[in-house]
PyMOL CGO cylinders between C-alpha atoms (Angstrom):
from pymol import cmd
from pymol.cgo import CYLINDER

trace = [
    CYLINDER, 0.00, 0.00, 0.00, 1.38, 3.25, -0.52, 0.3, 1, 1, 1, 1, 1, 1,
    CYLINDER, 1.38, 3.25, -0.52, 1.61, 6.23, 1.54, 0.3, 1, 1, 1, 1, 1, 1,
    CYLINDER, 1.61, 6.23, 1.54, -0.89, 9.25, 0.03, 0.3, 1, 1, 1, 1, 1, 1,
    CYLINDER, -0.89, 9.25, 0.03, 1.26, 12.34, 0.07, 0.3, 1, 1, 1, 1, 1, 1,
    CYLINDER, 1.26, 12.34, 0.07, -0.34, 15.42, 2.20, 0.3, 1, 1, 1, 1, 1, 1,
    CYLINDER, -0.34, 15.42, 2.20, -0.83, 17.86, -1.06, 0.3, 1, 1, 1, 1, 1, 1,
    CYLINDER, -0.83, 17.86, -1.06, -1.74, 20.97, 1.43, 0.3, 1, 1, 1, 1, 1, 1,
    CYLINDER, -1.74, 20.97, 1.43, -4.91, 21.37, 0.30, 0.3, 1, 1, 1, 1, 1, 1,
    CYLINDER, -4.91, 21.37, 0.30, -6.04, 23.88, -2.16, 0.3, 1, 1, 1, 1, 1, 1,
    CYLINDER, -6.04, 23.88, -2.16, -3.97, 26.98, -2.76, 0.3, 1, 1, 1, 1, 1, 1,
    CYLINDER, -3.97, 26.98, -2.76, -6.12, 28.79, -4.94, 0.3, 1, 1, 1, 1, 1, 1,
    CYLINDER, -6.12, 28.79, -4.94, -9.45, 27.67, -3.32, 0.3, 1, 1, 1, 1, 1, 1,
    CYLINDER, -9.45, 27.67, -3.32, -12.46, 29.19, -5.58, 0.3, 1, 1, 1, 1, 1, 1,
    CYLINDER, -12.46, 29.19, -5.58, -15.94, 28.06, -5.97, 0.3, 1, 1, 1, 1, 1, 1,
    CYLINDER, -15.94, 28.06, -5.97, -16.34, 28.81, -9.44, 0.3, 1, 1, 1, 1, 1, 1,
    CYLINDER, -16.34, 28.81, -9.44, -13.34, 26.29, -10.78, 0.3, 1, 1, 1, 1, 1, 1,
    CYLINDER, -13.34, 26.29, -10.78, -15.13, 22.53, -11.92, 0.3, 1, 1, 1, 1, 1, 1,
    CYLINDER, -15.13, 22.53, -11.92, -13.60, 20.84, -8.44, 0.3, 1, 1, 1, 1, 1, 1,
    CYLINDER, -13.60, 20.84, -8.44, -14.20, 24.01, -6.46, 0.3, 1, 1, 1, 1, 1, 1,
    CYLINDER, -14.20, 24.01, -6.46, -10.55, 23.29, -5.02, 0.3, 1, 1, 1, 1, 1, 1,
    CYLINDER, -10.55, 23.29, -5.02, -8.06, 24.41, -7.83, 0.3, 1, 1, 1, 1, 1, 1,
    CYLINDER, -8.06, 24.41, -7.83, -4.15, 23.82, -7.58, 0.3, 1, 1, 1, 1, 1, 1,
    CYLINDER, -4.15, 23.82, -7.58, -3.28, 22.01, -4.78, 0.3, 1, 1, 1, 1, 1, 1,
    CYLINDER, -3.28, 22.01, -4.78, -0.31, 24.03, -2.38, 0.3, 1, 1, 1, 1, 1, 1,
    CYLINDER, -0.31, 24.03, -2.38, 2.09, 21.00, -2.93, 0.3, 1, 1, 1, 1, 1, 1,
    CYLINDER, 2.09, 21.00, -2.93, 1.69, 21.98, -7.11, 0.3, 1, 1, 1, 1, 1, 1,
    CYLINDER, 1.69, 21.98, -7.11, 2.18, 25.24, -6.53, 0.3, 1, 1, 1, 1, 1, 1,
    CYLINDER, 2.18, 25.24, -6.53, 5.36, 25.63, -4.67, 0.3, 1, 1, 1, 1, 1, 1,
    CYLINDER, 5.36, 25.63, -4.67, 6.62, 22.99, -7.21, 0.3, 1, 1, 1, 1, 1, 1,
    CYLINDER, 6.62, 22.99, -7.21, 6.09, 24.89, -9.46, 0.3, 1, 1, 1, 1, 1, 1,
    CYLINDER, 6.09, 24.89, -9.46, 7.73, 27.96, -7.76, 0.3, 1, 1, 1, 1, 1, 1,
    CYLINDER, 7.73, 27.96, -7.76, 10.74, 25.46, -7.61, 0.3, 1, 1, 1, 1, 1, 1,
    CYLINDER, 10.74, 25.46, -7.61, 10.53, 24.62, -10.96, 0.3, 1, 1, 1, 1, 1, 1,
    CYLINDER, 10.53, 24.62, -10.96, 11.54, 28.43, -11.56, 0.3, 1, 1, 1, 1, 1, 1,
    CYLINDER, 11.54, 28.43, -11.56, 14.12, 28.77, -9.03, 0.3, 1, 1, 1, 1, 1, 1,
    CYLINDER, 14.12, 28.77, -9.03, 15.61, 24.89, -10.55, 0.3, 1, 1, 1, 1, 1, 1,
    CYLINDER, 15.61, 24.89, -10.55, 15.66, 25.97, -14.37, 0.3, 1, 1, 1, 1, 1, 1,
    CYLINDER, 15.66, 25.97, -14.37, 17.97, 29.49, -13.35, 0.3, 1, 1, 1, 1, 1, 1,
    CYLINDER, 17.97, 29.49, -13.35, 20.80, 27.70, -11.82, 0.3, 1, 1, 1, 1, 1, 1,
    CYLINDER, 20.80, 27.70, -11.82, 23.37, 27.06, -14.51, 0.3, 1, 1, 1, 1, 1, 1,
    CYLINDER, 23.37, 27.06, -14.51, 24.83, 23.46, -13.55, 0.3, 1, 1, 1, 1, 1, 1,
    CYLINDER, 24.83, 23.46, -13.55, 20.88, 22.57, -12.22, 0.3, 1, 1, 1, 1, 1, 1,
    CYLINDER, 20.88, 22.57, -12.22, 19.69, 19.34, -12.74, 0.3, 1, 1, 1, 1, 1, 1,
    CYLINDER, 19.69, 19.34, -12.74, 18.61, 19.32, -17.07, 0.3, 1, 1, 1, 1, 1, 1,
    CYLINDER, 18.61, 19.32, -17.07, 16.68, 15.74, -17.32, 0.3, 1, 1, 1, 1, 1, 1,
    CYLINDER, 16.68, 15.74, -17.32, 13.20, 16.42, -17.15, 0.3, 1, 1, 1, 1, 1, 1,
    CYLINDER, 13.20, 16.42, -17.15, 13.17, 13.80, -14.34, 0.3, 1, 1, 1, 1, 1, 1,
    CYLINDER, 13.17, 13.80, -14.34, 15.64, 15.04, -12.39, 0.3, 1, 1, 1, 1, 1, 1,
    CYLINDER, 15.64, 15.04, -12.39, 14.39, 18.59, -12.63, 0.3, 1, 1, 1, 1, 1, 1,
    CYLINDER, 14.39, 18.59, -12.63, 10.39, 17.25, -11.37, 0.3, 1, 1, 1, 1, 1, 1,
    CYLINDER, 10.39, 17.25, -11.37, 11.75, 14.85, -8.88, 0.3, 1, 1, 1, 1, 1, 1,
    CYLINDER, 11.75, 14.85, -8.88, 13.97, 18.32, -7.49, 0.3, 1, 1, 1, 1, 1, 1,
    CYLINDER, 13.97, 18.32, -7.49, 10.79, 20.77, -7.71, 0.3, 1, 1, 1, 1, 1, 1,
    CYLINDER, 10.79, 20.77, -7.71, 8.67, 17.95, -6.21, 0.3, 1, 1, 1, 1, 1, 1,
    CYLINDER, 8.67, 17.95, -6.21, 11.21, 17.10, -3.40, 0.3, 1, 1, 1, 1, 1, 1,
    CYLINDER, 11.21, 17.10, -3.40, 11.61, 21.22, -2.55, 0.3, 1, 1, 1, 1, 1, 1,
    CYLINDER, 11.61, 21.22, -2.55, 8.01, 21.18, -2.29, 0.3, 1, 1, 1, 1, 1, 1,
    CYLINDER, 8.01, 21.18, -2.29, 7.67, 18.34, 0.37, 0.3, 1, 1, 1, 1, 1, 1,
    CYLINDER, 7.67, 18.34, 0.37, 9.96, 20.10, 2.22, 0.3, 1, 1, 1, 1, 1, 1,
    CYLINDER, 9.96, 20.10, 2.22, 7.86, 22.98, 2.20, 0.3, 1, 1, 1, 1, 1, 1,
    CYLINDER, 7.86, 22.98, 2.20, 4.54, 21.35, 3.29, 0.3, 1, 1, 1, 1, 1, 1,
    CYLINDER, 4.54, 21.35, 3.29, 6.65, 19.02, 5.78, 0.3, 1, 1, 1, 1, 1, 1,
    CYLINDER, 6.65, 19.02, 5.78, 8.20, 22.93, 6.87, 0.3, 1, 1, 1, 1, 1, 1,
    CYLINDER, 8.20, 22.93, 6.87, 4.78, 24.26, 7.71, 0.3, 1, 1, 1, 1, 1, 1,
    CYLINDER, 4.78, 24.26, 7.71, 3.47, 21.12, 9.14, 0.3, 1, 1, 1, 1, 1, 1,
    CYLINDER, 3.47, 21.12, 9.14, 1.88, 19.64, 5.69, 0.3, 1, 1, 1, 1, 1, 1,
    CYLINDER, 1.88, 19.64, 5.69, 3.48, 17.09, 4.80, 0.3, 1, 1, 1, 1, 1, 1,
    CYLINDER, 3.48, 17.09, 4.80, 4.61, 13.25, 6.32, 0.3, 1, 1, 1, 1, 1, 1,
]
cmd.load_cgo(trace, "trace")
């Protein structure tokens, strides 16, 4: 069985959007790492590398703040 990864909940709740959560929290500071990974000259360049890296800052961010296991 595999562990479900806390996502933070919604970070751009809004009623009108089809799930009425939007992007979860853990998506969106991925996807601030993503930014931060692709500007750093001798960064990871395999798209792998470079998800598993903006994933992995992420988790560290929810597990920062209490959201993640």
């Amino acid at each position: 069985m595999s562990e479900q990864i806390n996502d933070g909940g919604p970070a751009f709740p809004a009623p009108y959007n089809n799930d009425g959560v939007g992007m979860s929290l853990r998506d969106w500071f991925a996807g601030q790492a993503l930014c931060g990974l692709c500007m750093i000259p001798n960064g990871p360049r395999l798209i792998p590398d470079v998800v598993n890296a903006a994933y992995g800052i992420a988790d560290a961010m929810l597990k920062a703040r209490g959201g993640a296991k």
